[in-house]
C-alpha positions in Angstrom: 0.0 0.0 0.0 1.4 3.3 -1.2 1.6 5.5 1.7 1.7 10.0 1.7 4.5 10.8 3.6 4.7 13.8 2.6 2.1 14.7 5.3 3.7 17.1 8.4 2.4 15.4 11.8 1.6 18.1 14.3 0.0 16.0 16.5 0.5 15.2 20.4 2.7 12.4 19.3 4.2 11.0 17.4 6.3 13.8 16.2 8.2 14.4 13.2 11.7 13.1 13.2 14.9 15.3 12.7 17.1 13.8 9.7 20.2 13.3 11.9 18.1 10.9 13.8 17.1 8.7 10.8 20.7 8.8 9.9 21.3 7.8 13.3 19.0 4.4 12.9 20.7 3.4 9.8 24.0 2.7 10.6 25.6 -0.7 10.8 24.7 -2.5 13.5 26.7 -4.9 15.8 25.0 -7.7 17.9 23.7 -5.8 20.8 23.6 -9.3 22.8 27.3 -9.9 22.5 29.7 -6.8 21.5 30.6 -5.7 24.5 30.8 -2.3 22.9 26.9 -2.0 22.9 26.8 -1.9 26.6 29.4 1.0 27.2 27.4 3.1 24.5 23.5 1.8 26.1 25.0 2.9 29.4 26.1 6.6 28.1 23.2 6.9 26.3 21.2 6.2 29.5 24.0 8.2 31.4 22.9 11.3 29.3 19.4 11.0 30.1 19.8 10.9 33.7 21.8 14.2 33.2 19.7 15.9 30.9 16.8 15.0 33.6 19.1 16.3 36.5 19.0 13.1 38.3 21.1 11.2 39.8 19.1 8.2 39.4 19.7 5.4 37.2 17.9 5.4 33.6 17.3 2.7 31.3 15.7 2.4 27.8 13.2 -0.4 27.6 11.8 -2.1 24.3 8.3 -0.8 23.6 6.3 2.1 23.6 5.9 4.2 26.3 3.0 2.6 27.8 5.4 -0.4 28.4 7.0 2.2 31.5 3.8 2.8 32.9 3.3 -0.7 33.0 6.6 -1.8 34.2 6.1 0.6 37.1 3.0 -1.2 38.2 4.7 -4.5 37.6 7.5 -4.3 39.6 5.8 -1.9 42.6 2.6 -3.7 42.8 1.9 -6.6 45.1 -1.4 -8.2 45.8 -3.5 -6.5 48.4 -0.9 -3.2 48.0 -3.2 -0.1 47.9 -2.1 2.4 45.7 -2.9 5.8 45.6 -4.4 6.9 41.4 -3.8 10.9 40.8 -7.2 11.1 38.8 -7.4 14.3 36.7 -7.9 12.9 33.2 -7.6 10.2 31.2 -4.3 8.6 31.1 -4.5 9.7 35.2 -7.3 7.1 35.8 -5.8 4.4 32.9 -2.8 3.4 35.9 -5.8 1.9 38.0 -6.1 -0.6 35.4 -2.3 -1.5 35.7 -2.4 -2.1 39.6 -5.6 -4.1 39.2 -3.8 -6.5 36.8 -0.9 -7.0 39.3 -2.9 -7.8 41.8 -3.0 -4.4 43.7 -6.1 -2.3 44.7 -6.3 1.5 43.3 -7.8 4.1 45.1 -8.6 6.6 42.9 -8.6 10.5 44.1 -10.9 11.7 41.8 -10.9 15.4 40.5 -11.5 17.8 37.7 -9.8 17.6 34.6 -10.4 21.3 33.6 -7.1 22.1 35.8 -4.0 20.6 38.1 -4.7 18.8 40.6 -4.7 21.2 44.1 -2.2 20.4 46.3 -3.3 21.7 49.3 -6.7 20.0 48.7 -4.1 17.3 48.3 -2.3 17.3 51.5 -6.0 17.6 53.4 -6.9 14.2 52.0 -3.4 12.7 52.6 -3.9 14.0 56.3 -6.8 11.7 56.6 -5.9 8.3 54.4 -2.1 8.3 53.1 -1.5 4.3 53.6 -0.2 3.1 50.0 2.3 1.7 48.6 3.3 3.9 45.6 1.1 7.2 44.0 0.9 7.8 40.4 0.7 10.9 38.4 0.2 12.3 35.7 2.6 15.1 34.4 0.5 15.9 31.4 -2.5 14.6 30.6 -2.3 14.3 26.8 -5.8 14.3 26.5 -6.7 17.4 28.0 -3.2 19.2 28.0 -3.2 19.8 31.7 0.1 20.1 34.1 0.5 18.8 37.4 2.8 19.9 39.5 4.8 17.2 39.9 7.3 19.6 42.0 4.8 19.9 44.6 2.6 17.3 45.1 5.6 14.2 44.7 7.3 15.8 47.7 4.3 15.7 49.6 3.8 12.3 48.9 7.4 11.2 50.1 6.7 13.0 53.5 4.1 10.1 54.4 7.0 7.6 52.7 5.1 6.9 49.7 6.5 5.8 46.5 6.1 8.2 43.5 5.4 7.4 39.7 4.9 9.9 37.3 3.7 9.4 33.5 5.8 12.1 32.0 5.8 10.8 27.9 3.8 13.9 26.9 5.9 16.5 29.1 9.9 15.0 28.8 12.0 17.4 27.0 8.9 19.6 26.4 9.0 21.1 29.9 11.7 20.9 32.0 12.0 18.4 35.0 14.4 18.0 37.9 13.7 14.7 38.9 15.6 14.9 42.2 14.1 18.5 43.4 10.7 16.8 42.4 11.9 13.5 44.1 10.4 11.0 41.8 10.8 7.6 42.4 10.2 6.4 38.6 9.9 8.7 36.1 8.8 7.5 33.0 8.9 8.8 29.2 8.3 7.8 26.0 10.6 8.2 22.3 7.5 9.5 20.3 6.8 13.1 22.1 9.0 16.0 22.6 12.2 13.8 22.0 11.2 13.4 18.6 12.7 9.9 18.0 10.0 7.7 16.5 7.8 4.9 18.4 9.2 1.9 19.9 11.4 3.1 23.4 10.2 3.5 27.3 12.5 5.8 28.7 12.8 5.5 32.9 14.7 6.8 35.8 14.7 4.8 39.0 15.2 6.0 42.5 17.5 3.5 44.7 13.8 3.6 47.3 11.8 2.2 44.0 14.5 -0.3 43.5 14.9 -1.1 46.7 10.6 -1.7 47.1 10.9 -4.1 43.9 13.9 -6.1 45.9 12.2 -6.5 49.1 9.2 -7.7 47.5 7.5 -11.0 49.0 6.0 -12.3 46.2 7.9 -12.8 42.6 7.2 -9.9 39.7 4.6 -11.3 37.5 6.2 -10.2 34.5 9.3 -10.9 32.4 9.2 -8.5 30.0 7.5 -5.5 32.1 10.5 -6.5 35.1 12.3 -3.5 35.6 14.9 -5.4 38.0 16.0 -7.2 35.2 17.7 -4.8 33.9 19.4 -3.8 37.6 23.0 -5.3 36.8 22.6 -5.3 33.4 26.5 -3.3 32.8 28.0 -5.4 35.6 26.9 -8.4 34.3 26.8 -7.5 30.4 24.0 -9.1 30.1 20.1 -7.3 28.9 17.4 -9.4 29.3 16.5 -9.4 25.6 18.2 -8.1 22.5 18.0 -4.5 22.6 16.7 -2.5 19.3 20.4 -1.2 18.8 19.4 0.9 16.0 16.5 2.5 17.9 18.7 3.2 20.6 21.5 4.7 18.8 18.1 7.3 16.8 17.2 7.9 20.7 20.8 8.9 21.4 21.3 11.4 18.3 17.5 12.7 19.4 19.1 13.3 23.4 21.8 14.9 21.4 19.6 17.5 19.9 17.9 18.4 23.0 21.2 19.0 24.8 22.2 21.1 21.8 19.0 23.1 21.7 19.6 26.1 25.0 16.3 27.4 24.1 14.5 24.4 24.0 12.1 24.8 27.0 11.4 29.0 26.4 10.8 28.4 22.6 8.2 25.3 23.9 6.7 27.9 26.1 7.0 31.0 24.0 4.7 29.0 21.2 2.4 27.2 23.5 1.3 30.4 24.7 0.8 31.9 21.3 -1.2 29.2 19.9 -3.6 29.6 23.0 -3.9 33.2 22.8 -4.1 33.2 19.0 -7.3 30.6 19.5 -9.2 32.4 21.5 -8.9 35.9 20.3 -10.4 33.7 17.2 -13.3 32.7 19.1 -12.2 28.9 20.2 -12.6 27.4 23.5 -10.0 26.3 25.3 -10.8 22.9 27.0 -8.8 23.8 30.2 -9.9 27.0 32.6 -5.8 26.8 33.4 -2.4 24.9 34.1 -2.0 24.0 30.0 1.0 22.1 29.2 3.8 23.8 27.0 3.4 20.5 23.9 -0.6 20.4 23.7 -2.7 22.9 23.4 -6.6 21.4 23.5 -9.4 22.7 21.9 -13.0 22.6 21.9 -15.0 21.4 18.9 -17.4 24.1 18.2 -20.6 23.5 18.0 -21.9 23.0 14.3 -18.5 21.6 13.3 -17.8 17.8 12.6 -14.9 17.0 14.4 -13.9 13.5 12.2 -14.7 15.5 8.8 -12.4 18.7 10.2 -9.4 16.6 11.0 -10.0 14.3 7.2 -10.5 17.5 5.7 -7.8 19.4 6.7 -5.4 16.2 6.3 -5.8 16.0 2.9 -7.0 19.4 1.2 -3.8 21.0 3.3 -1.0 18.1 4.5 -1.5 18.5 8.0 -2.6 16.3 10.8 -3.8 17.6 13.9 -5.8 15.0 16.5 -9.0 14.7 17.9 -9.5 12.3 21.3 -11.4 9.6 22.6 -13.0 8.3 25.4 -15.7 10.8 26.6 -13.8 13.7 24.6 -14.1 11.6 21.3 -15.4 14.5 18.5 -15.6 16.7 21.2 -11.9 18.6 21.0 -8.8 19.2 18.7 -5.7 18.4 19.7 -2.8 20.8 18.5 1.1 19.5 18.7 3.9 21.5 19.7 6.1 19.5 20.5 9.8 18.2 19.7 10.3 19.0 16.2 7.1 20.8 16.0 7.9 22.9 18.2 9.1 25.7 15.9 7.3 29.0 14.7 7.3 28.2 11.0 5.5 24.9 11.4 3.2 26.0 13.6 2.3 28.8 11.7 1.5 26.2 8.8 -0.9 24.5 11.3 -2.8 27.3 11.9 -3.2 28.7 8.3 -4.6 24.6 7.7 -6.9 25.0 10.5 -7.8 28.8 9.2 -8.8 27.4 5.6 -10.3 24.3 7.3 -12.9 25.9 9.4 -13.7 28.6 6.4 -14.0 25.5 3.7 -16.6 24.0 6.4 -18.7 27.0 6.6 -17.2 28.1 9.9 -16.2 31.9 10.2 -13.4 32.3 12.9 -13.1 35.8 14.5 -9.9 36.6 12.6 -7.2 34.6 11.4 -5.3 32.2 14.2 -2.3 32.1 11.7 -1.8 36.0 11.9 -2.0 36.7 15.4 0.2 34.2 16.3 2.9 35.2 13.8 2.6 38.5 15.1 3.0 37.1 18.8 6.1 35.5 17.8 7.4 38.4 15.7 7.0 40.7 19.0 7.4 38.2 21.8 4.4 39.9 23.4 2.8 36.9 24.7 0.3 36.3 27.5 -2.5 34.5 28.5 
């Protein structure tokens, strides 16, 4: 089947994929299982995303999407009977009960809006009255919504009752900047396909020496082999992975870490944009889903009313190249999703997204306020932007 690649992805993930890192997964490979080589340049690669995550925590790069992290958390944390705490402000929030609940472990979910962060303080009230569990998970951003968390905040108040902290971070890593160790995360967990704008296929995780030390001191056996994240504990000592490593992944994901330590503006220009889009949407008239706390990759949209979300997105795909997402769940053909993100992140690009979504909504019969397209270009031709 003949496929159109020349399509620009401006979705939430995946992302479009820098040329140094598809030169990067071409070279010649060795066998990953057996040149010792491999292991020295795995470890630096893993090395450099413990830095770049100002951690002091080991990293490792698992086989598999990023789901496969949030999994492998659960896997190796969760024992039978072990309550854990579920951070529930959206979508990808609540999906971790489902994890702990296949492990044997029971969720408790703490259930809130998904319009904005969850409230710390509101937080630390609740914690005051039940904060027996095992581990807590959060969500940095919600894809789904866009929303932020503040993982800075609420994982240290989590650790003063001694409990465990994982945090889905795939939609946030290298989009918006994270001290692991100020935010005292126990597993940290990101994906290739986002902001690092490497393609699908890798988990990225860090792992506190307290999370590793939970999975040792573990009564019953990890029911998993693949989703184990102990195997991989003595993996340089013993030059040994538990399964053959996607070398030529790895060496893409280490030409992708490159670029982000190249890039010094990385986390303003991600900001600087984000911004823009948002303010550019709604002097146009759209609805942002969120009342506040947006994430600097997503910005989400409400489908206005009269407009066909699935025939939008088609329609704007192929009468302009550009893909844009809409959700699912309970906000399927209910909002757009708009990626900034990684290699999107950048004002031309952008700009492009906007004029698609400009012609888009006046080919539909749709009449905008004024043109998103021109007030962001002149927000990021004066820098004078707020919202």
């Amino acid at each position: 089947m003949k496929m159109n690649k020349s399509i620009k992805i401006m979705t939430p993930g995946p992302t479009q994929v820098r040329e140094n890192v598809r030169m990067a997964r071409s070279l010649t490979t060795t066998n990953p299982d057996l040149d010792l080589t491999f292991y020295e340049e795995y470890k630096a690669i893993c090395d450099n995303l413990s830095a770049l995550l100002h951690t002091d925590n080991v990293s490792y790069i698992l086989s598999g999407e990023g789901i496969l992290g949030l999994e492998a958390a659960c896997a190796s944390l969760t024992e039978p009977g072990d309550r854990v705490l579920v951070l529930d402000n959206g979508l990808f929030g609540r999906g971790f009960a489902d994890f702990i609940k296949l492990y044997g472990g029971e969720p408790v979910l703490y259930t809130v809006t998904d319009r904005t962060a969850i409230d710390v303080e509101a937080l630390a009230v609740y914690l005051e009255q039940d904060h027996d569990f095992k581990y807590a998970t959060v969500v940095h951003c919600d894809t789904p919504t866009g929303v932020l968390n503040p993982i800075e905040t609420i994982c240290p108040l989590l650790k003063q009752y001694g409990i465990l902290t994982v945090v889905d971070a795939v939609s946030s890593m290298f989009g918006v900047e994270i001290d692991v160790d100020v935010c005292r995360v126990d597993i940290l967990c990101g994906g290739s396909q986002k902001a690092l704008s490497a393609p699908p296929g890798l988990t990225m995780l860090t792992v506190s020496s307290d999370a590793l030390q939970a999975m040792e001191q573990r009564h019953t056996p990890i029911a998993s082999f693949y989703a184990n994240i102990l195997t991989f504990k003595h993996y340089y000592r013993d030059k040994w992975f538990p399964y053959t490593m996607p070398i030529s992944d790895i060496y893409g994901l280490g030409a992708a870490l490159d670029n982000v330590l190249a890039d010094t503006e990385i986390y303003a220009r991600h900001a600087q944009i984000a911004q823009a889009v948002r303010t550019a949407a709604a002097e146009a008239g759209l609805k942002l889903y969120l009342e506040r706390d947006y994430c600097a990759t997503v910005t989400v949209l409400e489908v206005p009313e009269g407009v066909d979300s699935a025939q939008f997105l088609q329609h704007m795909t192929e009468q302009y190249g550009i893909m844009i997402a809409g959700c699912f769940d309970y906000l399927a053909g209910k909002v757009f999703r708009l990626g900034h993100m990684g290699e999107g992140a950048n004002a031309e690009d952008v700009a492009a997204m906007l004029d698609a979504m400009d012609k888009t909504f006046a080919d539909l019969g749709y009449t905008l306020k004024c043109s998103m397209k021109d007030v962001f270009v002149k927000l990021m031709d004066t820098e004078e932007v707020s919202l």
